[in-house]
KETOR-182420 format. One line per 3 residues: number of its first residue (from 0); their letters; for each residue y, x negated, z negated of N, C-alpha, C. Coordinates in nm, 4 decimals, m for minus. Layout:
REM KETOR-182420
NUM	A	Y X Z Y X Z Y X Z; ...;
//
This chain:
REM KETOR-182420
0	XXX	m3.1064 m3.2454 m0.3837 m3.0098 m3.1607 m0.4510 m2.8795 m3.2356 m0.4666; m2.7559 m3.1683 m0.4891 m2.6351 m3.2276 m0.5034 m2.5815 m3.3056 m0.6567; m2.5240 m3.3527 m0.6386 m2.4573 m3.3802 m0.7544 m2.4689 m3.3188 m0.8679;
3	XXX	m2.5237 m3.3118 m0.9830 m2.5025 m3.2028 m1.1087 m2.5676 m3.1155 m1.1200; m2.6631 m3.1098 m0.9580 m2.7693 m2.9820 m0.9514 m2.9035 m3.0254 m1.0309; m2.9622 m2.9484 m1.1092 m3.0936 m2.9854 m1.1256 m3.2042 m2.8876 m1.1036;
6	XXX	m3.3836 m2.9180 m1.0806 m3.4623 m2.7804 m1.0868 m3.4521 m2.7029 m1.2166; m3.4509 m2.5856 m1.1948 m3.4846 m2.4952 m1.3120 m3.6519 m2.5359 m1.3444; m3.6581 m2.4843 m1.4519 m3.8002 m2.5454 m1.5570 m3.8950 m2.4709 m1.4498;
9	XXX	m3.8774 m2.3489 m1.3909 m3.9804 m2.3632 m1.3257 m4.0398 m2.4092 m1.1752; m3.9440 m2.5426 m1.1597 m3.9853 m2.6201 m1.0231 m3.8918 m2.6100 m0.8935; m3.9136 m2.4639 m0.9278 m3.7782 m2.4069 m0.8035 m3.6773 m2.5178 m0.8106;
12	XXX	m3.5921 m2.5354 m0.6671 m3.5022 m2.5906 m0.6629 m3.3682 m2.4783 m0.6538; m3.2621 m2.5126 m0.6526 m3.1420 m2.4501 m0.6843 m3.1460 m2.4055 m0.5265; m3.1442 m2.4039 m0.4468 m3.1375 m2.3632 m0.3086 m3.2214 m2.2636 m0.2361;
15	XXX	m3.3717 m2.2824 m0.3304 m3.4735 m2.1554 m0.2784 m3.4657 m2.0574 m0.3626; m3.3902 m2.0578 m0.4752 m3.3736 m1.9201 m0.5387 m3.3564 m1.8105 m0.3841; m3.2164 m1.8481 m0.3313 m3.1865 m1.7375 m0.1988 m3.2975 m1.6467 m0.1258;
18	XXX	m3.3846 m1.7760 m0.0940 m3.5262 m1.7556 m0.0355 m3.5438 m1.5791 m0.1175; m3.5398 m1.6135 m0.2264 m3.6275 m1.5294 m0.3025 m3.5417 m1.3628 m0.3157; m3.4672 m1.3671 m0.2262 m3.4114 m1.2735 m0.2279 m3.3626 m1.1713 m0.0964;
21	XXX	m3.4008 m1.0353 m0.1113 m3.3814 m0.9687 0.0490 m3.2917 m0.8292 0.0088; m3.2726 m0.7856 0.0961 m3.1641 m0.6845 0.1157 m3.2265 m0.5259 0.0973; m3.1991 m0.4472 0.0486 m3.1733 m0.2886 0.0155 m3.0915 m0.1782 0.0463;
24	XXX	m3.1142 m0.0854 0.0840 m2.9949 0.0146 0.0899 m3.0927 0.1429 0.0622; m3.0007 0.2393 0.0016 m3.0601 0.3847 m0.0254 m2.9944 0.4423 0.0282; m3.0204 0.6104 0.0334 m2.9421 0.7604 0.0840 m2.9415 0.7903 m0.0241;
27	XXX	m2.8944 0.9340 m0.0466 m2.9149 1.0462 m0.1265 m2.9094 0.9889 m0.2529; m2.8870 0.9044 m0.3049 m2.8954 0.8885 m0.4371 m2.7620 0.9404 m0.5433; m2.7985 1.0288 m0.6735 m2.7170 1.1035 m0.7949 m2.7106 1.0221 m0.8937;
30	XXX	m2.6526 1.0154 m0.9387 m2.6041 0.9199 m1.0723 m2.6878 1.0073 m1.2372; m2.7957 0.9200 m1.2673 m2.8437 0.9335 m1.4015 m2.7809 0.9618 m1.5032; m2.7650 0.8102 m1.5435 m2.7052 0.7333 m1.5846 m2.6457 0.5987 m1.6333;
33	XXX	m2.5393 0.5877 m1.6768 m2.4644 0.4480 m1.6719 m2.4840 0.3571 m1.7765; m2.5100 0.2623 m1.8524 m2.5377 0.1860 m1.9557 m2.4662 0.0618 m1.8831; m2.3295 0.0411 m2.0187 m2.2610 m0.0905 m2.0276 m2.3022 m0.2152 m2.0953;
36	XXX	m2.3542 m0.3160 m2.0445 m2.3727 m0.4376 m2.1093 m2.2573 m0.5487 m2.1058; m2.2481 m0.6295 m2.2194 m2.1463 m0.7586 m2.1763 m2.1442 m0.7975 m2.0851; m2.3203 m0.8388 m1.9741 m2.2686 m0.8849 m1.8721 m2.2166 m0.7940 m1.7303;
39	XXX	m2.2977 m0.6857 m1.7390 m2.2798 m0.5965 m1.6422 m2.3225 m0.4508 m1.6919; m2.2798 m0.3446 m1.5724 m2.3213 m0.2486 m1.5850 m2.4459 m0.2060 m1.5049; m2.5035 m0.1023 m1.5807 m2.6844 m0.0330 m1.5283 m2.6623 0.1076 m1.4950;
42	XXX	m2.6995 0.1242 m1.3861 m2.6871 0.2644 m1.3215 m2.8441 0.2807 m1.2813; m2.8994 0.3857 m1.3516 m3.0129 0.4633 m1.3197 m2.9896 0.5474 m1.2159; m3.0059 0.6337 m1.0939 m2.9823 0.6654 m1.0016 m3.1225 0.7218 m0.9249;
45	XXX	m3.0946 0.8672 m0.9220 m3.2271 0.9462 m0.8401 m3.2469 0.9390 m0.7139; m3.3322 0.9331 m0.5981 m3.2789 0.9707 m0.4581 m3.3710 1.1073 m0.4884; m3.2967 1.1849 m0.3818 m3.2850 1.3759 m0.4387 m3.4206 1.3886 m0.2744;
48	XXX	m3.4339 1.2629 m0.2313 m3.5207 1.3261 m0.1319 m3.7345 1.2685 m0.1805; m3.7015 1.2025 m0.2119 m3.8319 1.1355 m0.2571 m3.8414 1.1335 m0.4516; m3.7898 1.1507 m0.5010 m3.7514 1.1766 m0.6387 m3.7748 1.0526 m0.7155;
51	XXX	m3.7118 0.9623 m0.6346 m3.7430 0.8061 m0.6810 m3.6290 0.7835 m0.7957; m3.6704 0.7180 m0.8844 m3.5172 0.6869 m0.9560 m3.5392 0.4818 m0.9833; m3.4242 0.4617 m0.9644 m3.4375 0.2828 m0.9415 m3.2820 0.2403 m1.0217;
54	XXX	m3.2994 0.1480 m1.0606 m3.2087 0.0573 m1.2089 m3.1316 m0.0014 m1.1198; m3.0091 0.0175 m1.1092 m2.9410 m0.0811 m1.0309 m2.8392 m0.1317 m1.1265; m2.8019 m0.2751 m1.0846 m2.6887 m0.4001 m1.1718 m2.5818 m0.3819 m1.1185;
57	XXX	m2.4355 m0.3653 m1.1889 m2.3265 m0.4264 m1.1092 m2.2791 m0.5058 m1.1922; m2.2936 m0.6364 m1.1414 m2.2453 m0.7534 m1.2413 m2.1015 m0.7505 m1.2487; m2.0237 m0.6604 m1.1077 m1.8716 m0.6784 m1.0826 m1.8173 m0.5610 m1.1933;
60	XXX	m1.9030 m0.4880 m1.2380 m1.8033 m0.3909 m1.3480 m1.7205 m0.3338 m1.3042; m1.7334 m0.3261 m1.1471 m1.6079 m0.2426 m1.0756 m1.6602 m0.0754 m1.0068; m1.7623 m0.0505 m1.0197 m1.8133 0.0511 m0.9667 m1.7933 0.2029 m1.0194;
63	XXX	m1.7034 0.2689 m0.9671 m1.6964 0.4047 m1.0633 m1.7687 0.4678 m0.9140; m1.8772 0.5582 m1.0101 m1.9894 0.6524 m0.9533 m1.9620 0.7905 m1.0302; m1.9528 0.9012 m0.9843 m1.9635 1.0278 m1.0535 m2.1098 1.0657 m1.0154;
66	XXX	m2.1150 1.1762 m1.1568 m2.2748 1.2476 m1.1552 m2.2943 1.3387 m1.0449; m2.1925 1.4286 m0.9793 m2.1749 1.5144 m0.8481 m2.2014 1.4550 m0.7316; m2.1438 1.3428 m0.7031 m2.1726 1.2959 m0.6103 m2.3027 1.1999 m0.5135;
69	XXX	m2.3254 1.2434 m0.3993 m2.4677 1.1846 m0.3312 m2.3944 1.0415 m0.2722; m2.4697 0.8982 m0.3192 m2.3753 0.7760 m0.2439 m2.5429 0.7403 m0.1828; m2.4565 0.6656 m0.0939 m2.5330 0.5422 m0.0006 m2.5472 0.3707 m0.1038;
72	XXX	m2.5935 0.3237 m0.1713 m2.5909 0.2249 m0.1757 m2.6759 0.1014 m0.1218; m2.6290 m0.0670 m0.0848 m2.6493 m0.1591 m0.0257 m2.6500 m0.2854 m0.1502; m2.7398 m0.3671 m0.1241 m2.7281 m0.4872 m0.2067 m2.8627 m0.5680 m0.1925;
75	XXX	m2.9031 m0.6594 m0.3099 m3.0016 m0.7541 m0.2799 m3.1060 m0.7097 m0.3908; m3.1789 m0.7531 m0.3442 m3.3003 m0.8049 m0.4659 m3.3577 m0.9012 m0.5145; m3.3965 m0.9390 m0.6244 m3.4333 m1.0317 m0.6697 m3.5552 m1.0184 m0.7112;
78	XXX	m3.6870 m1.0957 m0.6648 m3.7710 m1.0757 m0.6561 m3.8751 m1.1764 m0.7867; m3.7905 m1.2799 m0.7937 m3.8404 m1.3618 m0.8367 m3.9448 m1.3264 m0.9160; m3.9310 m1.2371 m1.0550 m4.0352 m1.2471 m1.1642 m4.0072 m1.1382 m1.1755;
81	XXX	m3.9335 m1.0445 m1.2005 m3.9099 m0.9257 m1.2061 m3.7503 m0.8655 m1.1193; m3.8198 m0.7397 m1.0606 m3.7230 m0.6319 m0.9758 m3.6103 m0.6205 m1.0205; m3.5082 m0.6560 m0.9663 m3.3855 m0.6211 m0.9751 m3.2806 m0.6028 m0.8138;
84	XXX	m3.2448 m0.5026 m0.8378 m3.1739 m0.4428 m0.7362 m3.0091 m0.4533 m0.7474; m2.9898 m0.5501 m0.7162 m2.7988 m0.5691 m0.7663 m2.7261 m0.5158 m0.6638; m2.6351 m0.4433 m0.6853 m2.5337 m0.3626 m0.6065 m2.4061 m0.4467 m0.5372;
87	XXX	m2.3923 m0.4634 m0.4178 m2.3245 m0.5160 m0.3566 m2.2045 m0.4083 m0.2674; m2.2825 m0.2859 m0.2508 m2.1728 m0.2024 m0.1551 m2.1943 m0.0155 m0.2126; m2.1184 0.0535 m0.2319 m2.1356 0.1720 m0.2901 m1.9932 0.2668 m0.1959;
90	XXX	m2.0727 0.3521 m0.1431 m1.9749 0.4794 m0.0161 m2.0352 0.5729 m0.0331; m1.9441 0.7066 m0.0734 m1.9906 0.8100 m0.0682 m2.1081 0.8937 0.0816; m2.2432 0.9610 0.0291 m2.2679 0.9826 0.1157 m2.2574 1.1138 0.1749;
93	XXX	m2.1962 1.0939 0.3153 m2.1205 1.1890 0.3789 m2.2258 1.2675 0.4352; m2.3705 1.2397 0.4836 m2.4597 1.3445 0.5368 m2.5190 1.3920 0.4199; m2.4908 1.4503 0.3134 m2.5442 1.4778 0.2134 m2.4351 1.5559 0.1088;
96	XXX	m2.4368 1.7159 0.1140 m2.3324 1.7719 0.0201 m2.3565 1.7214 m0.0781; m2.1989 1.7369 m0.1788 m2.2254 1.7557 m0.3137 m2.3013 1.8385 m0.3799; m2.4166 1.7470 m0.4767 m2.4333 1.8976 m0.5342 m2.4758 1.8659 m0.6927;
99	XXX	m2.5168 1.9652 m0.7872 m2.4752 1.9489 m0.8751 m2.6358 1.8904 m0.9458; m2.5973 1.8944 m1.0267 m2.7332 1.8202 m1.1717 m2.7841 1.9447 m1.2485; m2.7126 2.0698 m1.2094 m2.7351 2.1810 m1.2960 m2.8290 2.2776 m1.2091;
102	XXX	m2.9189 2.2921 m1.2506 m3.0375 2.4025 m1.1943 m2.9978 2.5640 m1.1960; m3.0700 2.5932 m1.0606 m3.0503 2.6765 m0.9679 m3.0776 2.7912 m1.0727; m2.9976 2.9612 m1.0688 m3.0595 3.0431 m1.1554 m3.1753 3.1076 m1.0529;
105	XXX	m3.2399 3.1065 m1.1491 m3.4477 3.1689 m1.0901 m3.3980 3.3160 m1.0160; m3.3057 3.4191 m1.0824 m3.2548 3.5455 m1.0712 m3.1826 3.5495 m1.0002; m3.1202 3.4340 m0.9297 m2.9596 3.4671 m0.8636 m2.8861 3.4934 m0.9008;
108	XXX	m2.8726 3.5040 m1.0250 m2.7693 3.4910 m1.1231 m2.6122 3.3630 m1.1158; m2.5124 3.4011 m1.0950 m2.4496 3.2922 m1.0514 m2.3310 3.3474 m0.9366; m2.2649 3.1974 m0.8939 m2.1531 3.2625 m0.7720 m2.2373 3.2736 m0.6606;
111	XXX	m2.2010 3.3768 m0.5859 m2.2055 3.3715 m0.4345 m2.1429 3.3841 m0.3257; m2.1864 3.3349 m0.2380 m2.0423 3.3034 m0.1349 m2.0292 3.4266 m0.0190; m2.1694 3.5014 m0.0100 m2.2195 3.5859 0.0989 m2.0852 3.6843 0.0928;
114	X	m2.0540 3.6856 0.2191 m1.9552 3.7973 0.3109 m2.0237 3.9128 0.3600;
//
């Protein structure tokens, strides 16, 4: 190890943390919701095709997500002791309309577009 580096208590060296970490990306995923912490922000997030919902980190605090919108997101995981999915890349997703969080009327009740 370098200069100033030492193991963490549990043996690991400062260099195989990386090891311990692999890459992610989703589709279809809607915005839950958002929870601000000091260190970062938590985005709960559905994918609308498998009805998965997964916790994602943005430690950068730079991420504005709307509830309308379907994104693609990319980033890492951390596997170590417990799941974490940290957000590295967030683009709207373009094969996937907008659509809304508000349920369909049972009656057809509502706008329609039919010509």
């Amino acid at each position: 190890m370098g200069a100033g580096a030492s193991a963490p208590a549990s043996g690991l060296s400062l260099y195989s943390l990386s090891d311990l970490m692999f890459n992610f990306s989703a589709n279809h995923l809607f915005l839950l919701s958002r929870t601000e912490y000091r260190s970062c922000g938590v985005f709960l997030m559905q994918d609308r095709d498998t009805q998965r919902v997964y916790r994602l980190y943005d430690f950068t605090k730079a991420q504005l997500i709307s509830p309308d919108q379907a994104y693609c997101i990319a980033g890492k995981v951390n596997s170590a002791d417990k799941l974490y999915l940290v957000i590295e890349s967030v683009r709207p997703d373009t094969k996937h309309a907008r659509c809304s969080n508000a349920p369909a009327h049972v009656d057809g009740a509502g706008e329609s577009h039919i010509e």
